[in-house]
TORKOL-4160 file (C-alpha; in steps of 0.2 Angstrom, whole numbers, padded with zeros to 4 digits, m for minus):
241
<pt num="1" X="0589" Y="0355" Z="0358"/>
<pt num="2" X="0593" Y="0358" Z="0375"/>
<pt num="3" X="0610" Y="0369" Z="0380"/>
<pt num="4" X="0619" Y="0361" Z="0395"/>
<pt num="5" X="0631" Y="0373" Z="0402"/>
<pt num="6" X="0646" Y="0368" Z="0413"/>
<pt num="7" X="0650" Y="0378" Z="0429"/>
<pt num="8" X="0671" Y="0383" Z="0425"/>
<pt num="9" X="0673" Y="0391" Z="0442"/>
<pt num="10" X="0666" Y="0378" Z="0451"/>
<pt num="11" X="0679" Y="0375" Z="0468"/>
<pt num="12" X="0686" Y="0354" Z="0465"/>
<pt num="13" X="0689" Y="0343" Z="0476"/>
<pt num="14" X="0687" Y="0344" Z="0494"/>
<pt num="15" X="0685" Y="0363" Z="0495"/>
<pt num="16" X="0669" Y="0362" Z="0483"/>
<pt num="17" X="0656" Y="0361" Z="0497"/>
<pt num="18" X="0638" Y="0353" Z="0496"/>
<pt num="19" X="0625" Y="0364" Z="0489"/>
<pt num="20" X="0607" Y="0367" Z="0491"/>
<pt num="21" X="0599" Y="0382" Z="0480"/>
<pt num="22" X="0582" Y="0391" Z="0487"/>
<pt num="23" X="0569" Y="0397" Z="0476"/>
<pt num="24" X="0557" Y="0409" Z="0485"/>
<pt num="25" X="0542" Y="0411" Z="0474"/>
<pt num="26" X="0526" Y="0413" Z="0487"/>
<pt num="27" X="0522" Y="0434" Z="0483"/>
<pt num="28" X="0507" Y="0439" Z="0473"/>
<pt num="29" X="0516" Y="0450" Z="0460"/>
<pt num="30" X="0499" Y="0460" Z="0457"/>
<pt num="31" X="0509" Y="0472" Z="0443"/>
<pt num="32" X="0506" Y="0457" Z="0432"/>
<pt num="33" X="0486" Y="0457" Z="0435"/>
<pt num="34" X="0480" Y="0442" Z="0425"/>
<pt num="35" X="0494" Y="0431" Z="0424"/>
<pt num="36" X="0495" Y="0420" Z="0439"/>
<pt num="37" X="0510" Y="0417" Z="0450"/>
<pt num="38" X="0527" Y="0425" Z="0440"/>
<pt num="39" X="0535" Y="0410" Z="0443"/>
<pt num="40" X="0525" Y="0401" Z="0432"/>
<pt num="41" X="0524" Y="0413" Z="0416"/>
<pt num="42" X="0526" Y="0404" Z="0399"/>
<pt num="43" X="0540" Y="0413" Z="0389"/>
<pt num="44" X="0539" Y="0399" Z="0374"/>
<pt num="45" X="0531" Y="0382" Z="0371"/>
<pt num="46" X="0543" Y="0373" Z="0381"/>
<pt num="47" X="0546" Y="0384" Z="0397"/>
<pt num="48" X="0540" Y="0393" Z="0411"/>
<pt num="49" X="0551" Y="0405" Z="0422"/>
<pt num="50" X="0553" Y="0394" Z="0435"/>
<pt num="51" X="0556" Y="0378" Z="0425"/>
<pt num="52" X="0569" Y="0387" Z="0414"/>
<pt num="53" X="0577" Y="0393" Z="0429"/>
<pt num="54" X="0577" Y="0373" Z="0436"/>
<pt num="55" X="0585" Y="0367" Z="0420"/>
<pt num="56" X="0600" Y="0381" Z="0421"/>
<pt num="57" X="0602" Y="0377" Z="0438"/>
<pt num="58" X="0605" Y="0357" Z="0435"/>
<pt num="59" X="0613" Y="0360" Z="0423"/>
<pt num="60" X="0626" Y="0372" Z="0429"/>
<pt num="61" X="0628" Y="0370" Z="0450"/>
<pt num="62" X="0621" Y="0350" Z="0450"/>
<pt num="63" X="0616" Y="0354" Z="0469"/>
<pt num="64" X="0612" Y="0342" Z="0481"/>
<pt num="65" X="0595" Y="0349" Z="0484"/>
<pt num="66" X="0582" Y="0363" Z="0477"/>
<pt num="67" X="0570" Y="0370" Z="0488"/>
<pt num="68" X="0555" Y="0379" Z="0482"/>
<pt num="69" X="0547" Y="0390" Z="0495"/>
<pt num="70" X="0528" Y="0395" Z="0488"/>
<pt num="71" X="0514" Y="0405" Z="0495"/>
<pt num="72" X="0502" Y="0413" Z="0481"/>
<pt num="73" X="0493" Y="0400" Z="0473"/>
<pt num="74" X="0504" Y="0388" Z="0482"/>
<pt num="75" X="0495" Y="0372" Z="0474"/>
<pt num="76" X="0497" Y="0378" Z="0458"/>
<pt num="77" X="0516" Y="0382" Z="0459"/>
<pt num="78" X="0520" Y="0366" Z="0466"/>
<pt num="79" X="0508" Y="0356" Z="0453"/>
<pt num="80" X="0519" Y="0362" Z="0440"/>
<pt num="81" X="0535" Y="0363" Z="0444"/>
<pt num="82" X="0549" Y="0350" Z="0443"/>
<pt num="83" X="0544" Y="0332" Z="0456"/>
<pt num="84" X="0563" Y="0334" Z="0460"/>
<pt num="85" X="0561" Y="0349" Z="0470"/>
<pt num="86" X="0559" Y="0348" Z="0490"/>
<pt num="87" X="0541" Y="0360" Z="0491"/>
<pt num="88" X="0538" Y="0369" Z="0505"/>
<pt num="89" X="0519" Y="0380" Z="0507"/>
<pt num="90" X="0525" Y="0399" Z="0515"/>
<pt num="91" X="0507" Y="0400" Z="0524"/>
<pt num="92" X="0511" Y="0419" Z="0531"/>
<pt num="93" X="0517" Y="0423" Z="0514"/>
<pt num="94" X="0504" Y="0438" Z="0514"/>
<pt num="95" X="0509" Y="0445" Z="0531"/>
<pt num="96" X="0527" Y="0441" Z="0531"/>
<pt num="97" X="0543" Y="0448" Z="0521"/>
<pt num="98" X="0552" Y="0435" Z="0509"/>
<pt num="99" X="0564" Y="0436" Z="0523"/>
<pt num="100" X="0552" Y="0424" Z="0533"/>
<pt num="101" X="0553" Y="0413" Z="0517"/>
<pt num="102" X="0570" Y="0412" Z="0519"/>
<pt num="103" X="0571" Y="0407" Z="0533"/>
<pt num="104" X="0558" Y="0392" Z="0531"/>
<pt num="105" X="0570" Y="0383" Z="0518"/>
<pt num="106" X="0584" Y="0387" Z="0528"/>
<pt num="107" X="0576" Y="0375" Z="0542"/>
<pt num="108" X="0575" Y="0361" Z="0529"/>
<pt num="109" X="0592" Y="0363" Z="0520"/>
<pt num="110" X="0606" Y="0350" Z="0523"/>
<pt num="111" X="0620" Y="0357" Z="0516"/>
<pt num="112" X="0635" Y="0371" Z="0522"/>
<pt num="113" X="0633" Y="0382" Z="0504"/>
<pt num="114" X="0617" Y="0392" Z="0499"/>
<pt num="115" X="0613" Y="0399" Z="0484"/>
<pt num="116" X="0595" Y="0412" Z="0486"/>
<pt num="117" X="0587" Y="0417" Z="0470"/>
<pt num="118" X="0570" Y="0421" Z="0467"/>
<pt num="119" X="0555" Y="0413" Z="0455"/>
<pt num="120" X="0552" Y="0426" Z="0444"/>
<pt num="121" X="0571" Y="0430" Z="0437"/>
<pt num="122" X="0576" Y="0427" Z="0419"/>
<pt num="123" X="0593" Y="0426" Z="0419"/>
<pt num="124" X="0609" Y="0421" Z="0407"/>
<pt num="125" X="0618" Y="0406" Z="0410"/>
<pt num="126" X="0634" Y="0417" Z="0417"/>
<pt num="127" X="0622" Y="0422" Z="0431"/>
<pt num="128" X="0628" Y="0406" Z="0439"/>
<pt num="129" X="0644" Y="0402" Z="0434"/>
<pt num="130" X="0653" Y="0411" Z="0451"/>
<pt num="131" X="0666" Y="0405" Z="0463"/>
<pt num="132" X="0659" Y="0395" Z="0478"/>
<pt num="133" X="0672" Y="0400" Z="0490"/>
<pt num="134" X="0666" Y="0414" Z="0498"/>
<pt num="135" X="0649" Y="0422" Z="0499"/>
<pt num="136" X="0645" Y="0435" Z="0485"/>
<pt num="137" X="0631" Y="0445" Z="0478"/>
<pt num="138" X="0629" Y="0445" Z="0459"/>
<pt num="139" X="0629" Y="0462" Z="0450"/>
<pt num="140" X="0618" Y="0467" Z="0435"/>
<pt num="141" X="0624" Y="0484" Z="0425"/>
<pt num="142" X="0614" Y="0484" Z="0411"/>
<pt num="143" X="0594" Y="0474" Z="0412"/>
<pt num="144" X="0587" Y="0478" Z="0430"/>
<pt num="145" X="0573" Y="0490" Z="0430"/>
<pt num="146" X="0578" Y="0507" Z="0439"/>
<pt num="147" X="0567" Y="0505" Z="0453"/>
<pt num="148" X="0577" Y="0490" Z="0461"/>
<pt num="149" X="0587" Y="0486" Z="0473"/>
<pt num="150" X="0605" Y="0495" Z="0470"/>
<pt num="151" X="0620" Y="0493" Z="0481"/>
<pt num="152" X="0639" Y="0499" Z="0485"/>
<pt num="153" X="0654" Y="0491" Z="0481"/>
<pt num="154" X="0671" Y="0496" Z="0489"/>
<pt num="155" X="0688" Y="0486" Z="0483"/>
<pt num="156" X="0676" Y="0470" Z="0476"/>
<pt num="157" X="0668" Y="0470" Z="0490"/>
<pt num="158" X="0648" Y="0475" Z="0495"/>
<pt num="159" X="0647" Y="0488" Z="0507"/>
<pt num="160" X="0628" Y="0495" Z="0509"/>
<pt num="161" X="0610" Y="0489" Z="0497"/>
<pt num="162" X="0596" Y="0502" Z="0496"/>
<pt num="163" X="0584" Y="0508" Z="0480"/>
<pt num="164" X="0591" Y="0522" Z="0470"/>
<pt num="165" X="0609" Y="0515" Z="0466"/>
<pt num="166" X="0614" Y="0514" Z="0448"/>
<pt num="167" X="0623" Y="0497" Z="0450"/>
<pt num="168" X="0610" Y="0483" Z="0454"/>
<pt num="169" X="0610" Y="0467" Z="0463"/>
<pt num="170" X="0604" Y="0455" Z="0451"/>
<pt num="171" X="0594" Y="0444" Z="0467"/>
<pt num="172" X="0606" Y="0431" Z="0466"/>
<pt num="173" X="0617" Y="0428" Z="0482"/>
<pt num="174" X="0628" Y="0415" Z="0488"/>
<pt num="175" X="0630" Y="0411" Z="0508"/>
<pt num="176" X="0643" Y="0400" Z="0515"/>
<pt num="177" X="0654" Y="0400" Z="0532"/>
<pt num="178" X="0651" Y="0414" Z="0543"/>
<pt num="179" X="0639" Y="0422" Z="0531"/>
<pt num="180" X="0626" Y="0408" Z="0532"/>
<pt num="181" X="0627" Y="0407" Z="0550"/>
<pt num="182" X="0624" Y="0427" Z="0550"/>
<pt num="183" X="0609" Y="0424" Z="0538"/>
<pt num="184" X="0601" Y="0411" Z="0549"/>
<pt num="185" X="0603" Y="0419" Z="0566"/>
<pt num="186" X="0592" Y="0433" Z="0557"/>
<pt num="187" X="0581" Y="0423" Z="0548"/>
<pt num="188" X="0575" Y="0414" Z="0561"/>
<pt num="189" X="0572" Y="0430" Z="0574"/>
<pt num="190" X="0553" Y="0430" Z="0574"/>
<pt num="191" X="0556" Y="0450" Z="0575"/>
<pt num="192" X="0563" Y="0451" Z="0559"/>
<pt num="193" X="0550" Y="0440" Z="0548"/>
<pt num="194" X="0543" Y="0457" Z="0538"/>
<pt num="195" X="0561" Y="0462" Z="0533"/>
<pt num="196" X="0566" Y="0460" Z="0516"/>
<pt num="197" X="0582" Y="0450" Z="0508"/>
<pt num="198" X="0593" Y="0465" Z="0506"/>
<pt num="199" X="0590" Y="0471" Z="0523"/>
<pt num="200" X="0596" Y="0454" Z="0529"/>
<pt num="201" X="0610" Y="0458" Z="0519"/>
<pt num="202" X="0613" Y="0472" Z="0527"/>
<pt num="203" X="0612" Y="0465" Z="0545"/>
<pt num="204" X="0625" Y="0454" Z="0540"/>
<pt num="205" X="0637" Y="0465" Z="0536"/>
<pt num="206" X="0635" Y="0477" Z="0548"/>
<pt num="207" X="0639" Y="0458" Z="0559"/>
<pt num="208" X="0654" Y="0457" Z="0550"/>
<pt num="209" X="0650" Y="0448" Z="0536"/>
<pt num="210" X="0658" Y="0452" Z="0520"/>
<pt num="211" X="0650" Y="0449" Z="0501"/>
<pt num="212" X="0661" Y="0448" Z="0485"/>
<pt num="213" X="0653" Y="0455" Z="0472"/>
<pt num="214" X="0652" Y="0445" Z="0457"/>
<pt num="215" X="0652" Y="0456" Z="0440"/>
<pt num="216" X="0653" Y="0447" Z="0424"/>
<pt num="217" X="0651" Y="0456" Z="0407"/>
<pt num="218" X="0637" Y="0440" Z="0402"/>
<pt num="219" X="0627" Y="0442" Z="0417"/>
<pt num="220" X="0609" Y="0447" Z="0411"/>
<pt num="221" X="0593" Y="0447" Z="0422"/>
<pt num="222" X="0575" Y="0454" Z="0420"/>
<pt num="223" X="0566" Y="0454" Z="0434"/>
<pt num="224" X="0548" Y="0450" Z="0425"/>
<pt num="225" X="0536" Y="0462" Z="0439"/>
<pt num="226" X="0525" Y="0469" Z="0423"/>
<pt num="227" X="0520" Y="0462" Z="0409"/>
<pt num="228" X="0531" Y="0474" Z="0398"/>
<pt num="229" X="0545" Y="0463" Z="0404"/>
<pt num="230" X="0540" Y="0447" Z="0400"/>
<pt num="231" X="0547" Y="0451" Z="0381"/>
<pt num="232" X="0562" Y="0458" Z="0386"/>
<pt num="233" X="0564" Y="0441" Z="0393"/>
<pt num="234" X="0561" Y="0431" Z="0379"/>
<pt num="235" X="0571" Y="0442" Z="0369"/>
<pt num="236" X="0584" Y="0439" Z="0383"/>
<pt num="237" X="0582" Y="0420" Z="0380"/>
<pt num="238" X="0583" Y="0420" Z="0361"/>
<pt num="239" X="0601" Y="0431" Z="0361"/>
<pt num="240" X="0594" Y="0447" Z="0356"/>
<pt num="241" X="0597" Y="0455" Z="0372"/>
């Protein structure tokens, strides 16, 4: 039976602004050898990564608009993914950073609110269930792997991201106002098309910008990047985590 999970934070009424939510699933992942694009990885009878992610993100947000961005075994992503989804073919995938992803659904969005997250996430419901008033990062404690991405956090706020910081930024970021138009300025500099999200990030607040960090005692997300995670994400996905 399908769960349907009802967003509680959601801004009502004229201050909830339109939303489009980015999916940037165009890398190769080669820690996952024979298994194809992450994005596309089985993790029961009913659901792939990516479509699981689809179904939460309805479900939750209702945005005006998905945008998947592909690359690696571009056809086979967008074969099997969700007709509802604007599709969009990353052709420099393999000689860009995901930053230049970005940046090509940023071009095709129609809305003043962003929500970036990437293909290969499994992730509890709570993931998504933040305020949409002012531009955040998620937080994760407990379920990313050591080696990603960590960041600061001064007063609620997101000071700095790098590698080797025990509190993790979950790769779930929402943009609106000043931040969005931060993210795009650098998005769309041709100079800056190998850089990756959290150096964007990071740009952006050495601009001015300012992140909330969003920490939530439910939010759980496995980055699936070796095939060791793919059953902590299942396990995830039944409760067991």
């Amino acid at each position: 039976m399908t769960k349907h999970y009802k967003n509680t934070h959601l801004i009502r009424g004229n201050q909830n602004p339109e939303l489009s939510v980015i999916i940037i699933s165009a890398s190769e992942g080669k820690r996952m050898l024979s298994y194809g694009p992450k994005s596309l990885i089985q993790l029961n009878n009913e659901q792939t990564i990516i479509s699981r992610q689809i179904q939460l993100i309805k479900n939750i947000l209702s945005p005006k608009e998905i945008i998947l961005i592909t690359g690696h075994e571009s056809d086979k992503v967008m074969n099997r993914t969700d007709s509802s989804l604007i599709k969009i073919e990353n052709e420099s995938y393999s000689t860009t950073g995901p930053l230049r992803s970005v940046g090509i659904a940023l071009r095709a969005t129609q809305t003043e609110a962003v929500i970036i997250l990437h293909g290969d996430l499994v992730f509890s419901p709570q993931t998504l269930q933040f305020p949409l008033n002012k531009s955040l990062l998620v937080v994760d404690n407990n379920f990313m792997n050591e080696n990603e991405v960590g960041l600061t956090i001064c007063d609620g706020e997101i000071e700095y991201l790098y590698y080797d910081l025990p509190k993790k930024w979950a790769q779930a970021s929402f943009f609106c106002k000043k931040e969005l138009k931060l993210l795009k300025g650098v998005a769309w500099n041709p100079d800056k098309n190998k850089l990756f999200l959290f150096e964007a990030i990071n740009h952006i607040i050495e601009k001015g910008g300012r992140f909330m960090a969003y920490e939530h005692p439910d939010v759980k997300v496995i980055d699936v990047d070796k095939p060791s995670d793919i059953q902590r994400a299942q396990q995830l996905i039944k409760g067991n985590l």
